[in-house]
Backbone as CSV, one residue per row, in Angstrom:
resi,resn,N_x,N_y,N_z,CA_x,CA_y,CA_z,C_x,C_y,C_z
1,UNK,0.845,-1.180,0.000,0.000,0.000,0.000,0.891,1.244,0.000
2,UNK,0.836,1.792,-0.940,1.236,3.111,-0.944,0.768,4.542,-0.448
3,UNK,1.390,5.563,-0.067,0.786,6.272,0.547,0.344,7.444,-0.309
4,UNK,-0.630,8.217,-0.588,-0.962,9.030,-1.160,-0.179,10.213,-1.241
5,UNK,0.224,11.530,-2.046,0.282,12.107,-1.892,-0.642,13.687,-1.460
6,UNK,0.303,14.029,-0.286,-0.255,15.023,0.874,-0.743,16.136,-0.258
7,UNK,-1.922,16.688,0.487,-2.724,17.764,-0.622,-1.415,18.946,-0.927
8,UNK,-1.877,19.762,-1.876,-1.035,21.112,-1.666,-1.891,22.056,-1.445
9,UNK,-0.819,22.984,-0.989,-1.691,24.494,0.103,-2.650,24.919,-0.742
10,UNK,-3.735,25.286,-0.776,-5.098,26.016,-1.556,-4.570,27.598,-2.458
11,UNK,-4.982,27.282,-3.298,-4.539,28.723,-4.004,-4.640,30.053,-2.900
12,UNK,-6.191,30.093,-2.830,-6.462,31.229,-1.802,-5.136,31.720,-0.973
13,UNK,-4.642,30.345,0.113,-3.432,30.355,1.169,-2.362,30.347,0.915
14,UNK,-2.242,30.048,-0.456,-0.985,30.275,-0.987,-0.511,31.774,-1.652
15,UNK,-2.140,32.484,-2.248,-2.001,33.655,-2.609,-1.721,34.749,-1.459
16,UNK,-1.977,34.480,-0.518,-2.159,35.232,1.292,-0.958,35.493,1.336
17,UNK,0.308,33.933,1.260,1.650,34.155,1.971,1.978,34.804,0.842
18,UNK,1.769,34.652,0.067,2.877,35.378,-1.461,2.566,36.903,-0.628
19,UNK,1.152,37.386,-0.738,0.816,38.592,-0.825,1.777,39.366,0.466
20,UNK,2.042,38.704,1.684,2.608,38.637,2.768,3.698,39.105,2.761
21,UNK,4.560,38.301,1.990,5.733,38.116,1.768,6.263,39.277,1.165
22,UNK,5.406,39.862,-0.065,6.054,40.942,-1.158,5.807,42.270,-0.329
23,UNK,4.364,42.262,0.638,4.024,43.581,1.123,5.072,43.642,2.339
24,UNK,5.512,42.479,3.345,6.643,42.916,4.045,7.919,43.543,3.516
25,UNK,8.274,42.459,2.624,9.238,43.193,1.638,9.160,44.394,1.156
26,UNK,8.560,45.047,0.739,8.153,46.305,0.224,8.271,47.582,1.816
27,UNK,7.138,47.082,2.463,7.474,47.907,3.705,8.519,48.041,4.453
28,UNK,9.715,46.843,4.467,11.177,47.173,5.689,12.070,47.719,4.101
29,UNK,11.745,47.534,2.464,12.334,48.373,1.640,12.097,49.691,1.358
30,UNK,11.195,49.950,1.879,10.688,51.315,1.624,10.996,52.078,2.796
31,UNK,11.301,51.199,3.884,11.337,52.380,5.307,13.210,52.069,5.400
32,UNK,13.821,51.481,4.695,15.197,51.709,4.844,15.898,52.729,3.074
33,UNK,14.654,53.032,2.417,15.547,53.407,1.322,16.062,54.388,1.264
34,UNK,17.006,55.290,0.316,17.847,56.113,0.220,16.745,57.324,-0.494
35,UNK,15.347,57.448,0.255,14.550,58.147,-0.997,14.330,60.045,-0.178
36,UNK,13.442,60.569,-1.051,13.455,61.706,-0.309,13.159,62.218,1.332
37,UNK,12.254,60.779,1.659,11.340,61.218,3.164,12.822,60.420,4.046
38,UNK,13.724,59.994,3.557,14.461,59.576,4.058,15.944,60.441,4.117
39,UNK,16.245,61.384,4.402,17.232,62.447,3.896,18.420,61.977,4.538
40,UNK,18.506,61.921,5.621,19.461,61.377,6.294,20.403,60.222,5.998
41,UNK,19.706,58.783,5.610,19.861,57.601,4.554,20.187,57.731,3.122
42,UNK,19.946,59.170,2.226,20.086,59.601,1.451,21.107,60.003,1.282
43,UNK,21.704,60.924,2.004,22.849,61.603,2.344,24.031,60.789,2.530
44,UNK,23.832,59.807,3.339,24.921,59.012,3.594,24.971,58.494,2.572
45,UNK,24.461,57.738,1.622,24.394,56.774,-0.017,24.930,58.136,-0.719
46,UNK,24.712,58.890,-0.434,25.338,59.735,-1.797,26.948,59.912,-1.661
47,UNK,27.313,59.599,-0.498,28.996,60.086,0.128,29.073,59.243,-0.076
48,UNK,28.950,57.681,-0.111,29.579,56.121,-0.481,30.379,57.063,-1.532
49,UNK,31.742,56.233,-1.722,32.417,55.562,-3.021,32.446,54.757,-3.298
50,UNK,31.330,55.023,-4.849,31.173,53.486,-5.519,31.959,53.348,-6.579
51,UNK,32.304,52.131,-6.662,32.231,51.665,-8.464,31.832,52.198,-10.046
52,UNK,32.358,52.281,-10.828,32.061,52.784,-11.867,31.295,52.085,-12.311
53,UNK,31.011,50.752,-12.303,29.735,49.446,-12.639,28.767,49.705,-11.892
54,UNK,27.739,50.345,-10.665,27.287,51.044,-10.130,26.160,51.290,-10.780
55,UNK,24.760,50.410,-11.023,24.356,51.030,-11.980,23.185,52.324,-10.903
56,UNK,22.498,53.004,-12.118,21.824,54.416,-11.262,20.739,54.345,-10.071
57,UNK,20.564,54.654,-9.679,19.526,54.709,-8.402,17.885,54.311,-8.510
58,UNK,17.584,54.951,-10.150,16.700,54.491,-10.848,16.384,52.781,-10.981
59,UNK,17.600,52.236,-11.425,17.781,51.215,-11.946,17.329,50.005,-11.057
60,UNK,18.063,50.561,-9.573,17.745,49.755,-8.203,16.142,49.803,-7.813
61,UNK,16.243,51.192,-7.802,14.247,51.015,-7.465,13.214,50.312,-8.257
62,UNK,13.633,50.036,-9.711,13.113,49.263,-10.979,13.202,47.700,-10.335
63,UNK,14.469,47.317,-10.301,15.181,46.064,-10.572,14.387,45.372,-8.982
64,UNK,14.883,45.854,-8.252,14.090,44.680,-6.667,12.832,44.699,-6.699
65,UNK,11.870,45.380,-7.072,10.660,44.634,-6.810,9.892,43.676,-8.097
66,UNK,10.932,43.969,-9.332,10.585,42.774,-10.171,11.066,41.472,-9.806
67,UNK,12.116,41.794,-9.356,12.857,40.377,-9.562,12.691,39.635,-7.993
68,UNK,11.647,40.622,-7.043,11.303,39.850,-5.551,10.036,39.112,-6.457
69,UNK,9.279,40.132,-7.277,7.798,39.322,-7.723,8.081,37.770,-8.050
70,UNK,9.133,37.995,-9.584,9.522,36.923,-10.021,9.751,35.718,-9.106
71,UNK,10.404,35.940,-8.271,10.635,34.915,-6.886,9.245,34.323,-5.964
72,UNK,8.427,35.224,-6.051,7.475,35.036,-5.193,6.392,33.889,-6.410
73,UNK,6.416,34.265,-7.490,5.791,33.593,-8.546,6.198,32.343,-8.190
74,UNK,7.187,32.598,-8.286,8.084,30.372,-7.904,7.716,29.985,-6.520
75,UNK,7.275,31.046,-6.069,7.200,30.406,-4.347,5.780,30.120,-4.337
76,UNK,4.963,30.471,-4.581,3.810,30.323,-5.102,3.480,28.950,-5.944
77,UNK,4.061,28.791,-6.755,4.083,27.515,-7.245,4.579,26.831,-6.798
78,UNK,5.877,26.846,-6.145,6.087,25.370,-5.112,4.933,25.208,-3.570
79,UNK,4.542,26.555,-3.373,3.514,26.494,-2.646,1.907,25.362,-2.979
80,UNK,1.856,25.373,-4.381,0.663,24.699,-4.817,1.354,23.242,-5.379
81,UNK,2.613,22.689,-5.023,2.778,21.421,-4.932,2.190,20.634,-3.696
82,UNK,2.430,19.252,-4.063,1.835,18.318,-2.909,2.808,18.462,-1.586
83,UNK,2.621,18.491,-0.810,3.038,18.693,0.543,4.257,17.050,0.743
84,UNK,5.789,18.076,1.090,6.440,16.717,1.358,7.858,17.564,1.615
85,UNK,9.393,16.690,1.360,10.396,17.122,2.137,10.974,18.315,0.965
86,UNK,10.928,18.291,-0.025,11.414,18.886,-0.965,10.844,20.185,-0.990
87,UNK,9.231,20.499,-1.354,8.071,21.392,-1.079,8.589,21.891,0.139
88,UNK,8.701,21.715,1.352,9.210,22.488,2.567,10.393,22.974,2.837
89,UNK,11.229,22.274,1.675,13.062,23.105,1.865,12.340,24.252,1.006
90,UNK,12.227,23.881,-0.347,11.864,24.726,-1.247,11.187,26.303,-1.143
91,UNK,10.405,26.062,-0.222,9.824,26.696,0.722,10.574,27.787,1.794
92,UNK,11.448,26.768,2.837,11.781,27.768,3.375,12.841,28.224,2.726
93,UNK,13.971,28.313,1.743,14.714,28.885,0.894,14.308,30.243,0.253
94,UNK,12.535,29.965,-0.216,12.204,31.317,-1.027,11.536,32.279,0.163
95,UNK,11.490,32.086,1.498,11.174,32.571,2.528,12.475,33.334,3.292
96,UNK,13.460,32.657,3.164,14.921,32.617,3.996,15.195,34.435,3.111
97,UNK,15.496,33.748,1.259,15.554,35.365,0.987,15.337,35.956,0.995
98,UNK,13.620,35.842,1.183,12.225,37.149,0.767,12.894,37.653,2.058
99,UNK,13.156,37.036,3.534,13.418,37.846,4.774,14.211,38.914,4.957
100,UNK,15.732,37.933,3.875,17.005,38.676,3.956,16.989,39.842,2.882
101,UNK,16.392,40.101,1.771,16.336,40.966,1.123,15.724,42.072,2.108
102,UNK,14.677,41.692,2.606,14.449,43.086,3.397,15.290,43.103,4.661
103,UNK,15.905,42.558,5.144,17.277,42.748,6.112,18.162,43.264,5.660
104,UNK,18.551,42.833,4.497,19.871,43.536,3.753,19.573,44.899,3.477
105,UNK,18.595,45.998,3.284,18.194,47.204,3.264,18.452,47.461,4.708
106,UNK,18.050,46.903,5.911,18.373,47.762,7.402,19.419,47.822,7.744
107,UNK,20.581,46.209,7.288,21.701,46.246,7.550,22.475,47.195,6.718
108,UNK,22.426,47.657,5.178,23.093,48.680,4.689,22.638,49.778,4.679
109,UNK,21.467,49.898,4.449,20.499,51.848,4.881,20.889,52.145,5.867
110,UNK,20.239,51.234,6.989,19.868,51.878,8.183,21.041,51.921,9.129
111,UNK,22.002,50.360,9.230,22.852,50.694,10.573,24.455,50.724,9.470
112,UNK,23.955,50.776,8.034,25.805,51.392,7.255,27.000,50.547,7.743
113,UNK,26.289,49.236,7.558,26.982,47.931,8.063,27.403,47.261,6.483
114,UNK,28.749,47.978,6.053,28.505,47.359,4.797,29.933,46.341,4.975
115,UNK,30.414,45.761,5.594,30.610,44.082,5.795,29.641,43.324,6.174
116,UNK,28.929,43.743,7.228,27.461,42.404,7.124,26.611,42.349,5.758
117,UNK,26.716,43.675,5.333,25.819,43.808,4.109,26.094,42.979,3.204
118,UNK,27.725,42.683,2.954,28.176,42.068,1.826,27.960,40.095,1.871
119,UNK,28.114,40.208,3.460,27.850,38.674,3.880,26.549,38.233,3.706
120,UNK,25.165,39.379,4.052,24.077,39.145,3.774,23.526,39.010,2.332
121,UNK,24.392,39.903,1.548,24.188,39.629,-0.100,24.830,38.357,-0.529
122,UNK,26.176,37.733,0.001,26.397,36.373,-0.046,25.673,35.220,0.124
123,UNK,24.593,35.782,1.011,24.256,34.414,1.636,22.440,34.555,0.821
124,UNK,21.353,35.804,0.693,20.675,35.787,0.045,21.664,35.150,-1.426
125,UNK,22.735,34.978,-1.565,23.118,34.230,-3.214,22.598,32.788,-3.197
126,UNK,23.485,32.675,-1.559,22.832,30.822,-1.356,21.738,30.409,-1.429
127,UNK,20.888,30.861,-1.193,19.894,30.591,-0.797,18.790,30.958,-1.729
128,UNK,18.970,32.054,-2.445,18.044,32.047,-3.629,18.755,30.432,-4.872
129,UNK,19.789,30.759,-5.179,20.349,29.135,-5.677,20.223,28.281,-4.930
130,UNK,19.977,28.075,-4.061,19.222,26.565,-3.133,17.714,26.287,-3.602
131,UNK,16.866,27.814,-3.441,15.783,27.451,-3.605,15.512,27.304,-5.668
132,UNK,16.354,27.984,-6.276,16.198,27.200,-7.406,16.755,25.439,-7.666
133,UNK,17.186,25.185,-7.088,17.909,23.702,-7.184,17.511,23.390,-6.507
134,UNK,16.459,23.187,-5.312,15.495,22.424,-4.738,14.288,22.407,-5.601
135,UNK,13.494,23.887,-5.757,12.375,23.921,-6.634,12.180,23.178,-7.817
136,UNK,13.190,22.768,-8.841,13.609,22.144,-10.124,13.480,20.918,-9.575
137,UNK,13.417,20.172,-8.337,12.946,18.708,-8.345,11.525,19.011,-8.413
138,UNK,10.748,19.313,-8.024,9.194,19.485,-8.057,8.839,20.381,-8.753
139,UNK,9.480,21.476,-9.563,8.600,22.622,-10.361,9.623,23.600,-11.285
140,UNK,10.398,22.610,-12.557,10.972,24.004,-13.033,10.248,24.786,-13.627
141,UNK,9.392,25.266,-14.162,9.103,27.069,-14.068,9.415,27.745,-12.522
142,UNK,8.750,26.983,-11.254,9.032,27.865,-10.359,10.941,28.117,-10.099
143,UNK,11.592,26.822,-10.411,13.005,27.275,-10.100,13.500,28.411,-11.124
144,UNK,13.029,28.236,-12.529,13.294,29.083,-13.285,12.940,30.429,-12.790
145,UNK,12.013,30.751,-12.147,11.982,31.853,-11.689,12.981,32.524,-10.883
146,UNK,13.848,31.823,-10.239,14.872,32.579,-8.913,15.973,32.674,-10.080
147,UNK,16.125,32.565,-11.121,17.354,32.671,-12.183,17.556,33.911,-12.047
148,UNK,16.796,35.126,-12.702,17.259,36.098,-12.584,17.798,37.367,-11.363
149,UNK,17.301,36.687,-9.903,17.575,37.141,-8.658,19.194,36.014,-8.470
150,UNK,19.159,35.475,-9.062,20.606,34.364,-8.350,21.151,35.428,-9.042
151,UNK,21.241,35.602,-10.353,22.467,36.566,-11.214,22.330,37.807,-10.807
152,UNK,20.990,38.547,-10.270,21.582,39.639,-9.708,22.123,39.622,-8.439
153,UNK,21.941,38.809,-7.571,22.975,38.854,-6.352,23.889,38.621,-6.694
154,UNK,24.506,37.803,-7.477,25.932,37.847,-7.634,26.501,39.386,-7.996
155,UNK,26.124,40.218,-8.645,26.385,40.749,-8.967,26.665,41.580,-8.151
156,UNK,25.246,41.890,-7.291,25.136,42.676,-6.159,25.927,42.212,-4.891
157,UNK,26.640,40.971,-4.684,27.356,40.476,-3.823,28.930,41.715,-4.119
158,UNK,29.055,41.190,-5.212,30.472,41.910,-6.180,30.757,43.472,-6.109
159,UNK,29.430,44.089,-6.069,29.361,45.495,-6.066,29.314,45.792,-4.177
160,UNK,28.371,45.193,-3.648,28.690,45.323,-2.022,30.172,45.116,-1.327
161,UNK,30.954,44.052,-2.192,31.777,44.053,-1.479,32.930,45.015,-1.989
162,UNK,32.525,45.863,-3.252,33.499,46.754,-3.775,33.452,48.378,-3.175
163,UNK,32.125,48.274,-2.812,31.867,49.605,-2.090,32.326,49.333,-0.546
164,UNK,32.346,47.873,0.114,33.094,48.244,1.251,34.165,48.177,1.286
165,UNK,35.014,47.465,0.558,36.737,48.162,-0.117,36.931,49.545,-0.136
166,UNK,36.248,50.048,-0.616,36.430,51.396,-1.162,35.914,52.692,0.175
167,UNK,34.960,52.032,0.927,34.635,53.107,2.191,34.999,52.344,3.380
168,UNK,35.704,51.327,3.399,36.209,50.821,5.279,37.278,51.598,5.715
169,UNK,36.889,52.404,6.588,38.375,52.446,7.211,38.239,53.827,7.430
């Protein structure tokens, strides 16, 4: 006798955590950004020395909340798989980053911690590539989705750790 496979989460409950997930994200990104109601946080991002690869300020406010959606799309769909060990890494992986992305804004906005920053952009790398290489046993479209957040953390790993080269000390 074999055992059935365990239901998966209901669209409805699955649409809830997504919705959860992007509006936290959005709110600890919006209350750490470098924007006008924020002058102080502003000020300090403008004195960084960055990189000439650096892309514009524009570019950043564009680029994270597509590429959190994109993520949340895959989480969402491993969300509406059958319930089991894979579905729950998968899971907490696209949860682990959704957290650290909005951590990584308090740790570099807010407390100008840009060695933790760079470790926290390291480790959102792992972990968005975990949750694509877990997700791809049960759902590549959803792993396909963390593709374009794995390549921009790298990137953004590369540039964090060039701006704290350039301002430690």
């Amino acid at each position: 006798m074999t055992d059935a496979p365990r239901p998966a989460l209901p669209r409805l409950a699955a649409l809830g955590i997504v919705a959860g997930v992007l509006g936290a994200s959005a709110w600890l990104g919006r209350r750490n950004a470098p924007a006008g109601d924020h002058p102080a946080i502003r000020r300090w991002y403008r004195r960084l020395d960055k990189p000439g690869f650096t892309p514009p300020d524009a570019v950043f406010g564009a680029v994270w909340p597509v590429l959190e959606t994109g993520m949340a799309i895959g989480g969402y769909r491993v969300l509406r798989q059958p319930a089991g060990p894979t579905r729950t890494g998968a899971v907490a992986l696209w949860l682990g980053t959704s957290a650290m992305i909005g951590g990584w804004t308090e740790i570099f906005f807010r407390r100008h911690a840009l060695a933790g920053s760079t470790a926290a952009a390291g480790a959102m790398l792992v972990t968005s590539a975990g949750f694509a290489a877990t997700a791809a046993k049960i759902d590549r479209p959803a792993a396909a989705t963390a593709v374009p957040l794995v390549a921009w953390l790298g990137f953004a790993t590369v540039l964090s750790e060039r701006i704290r080269e350039a301002n430690d000390g």
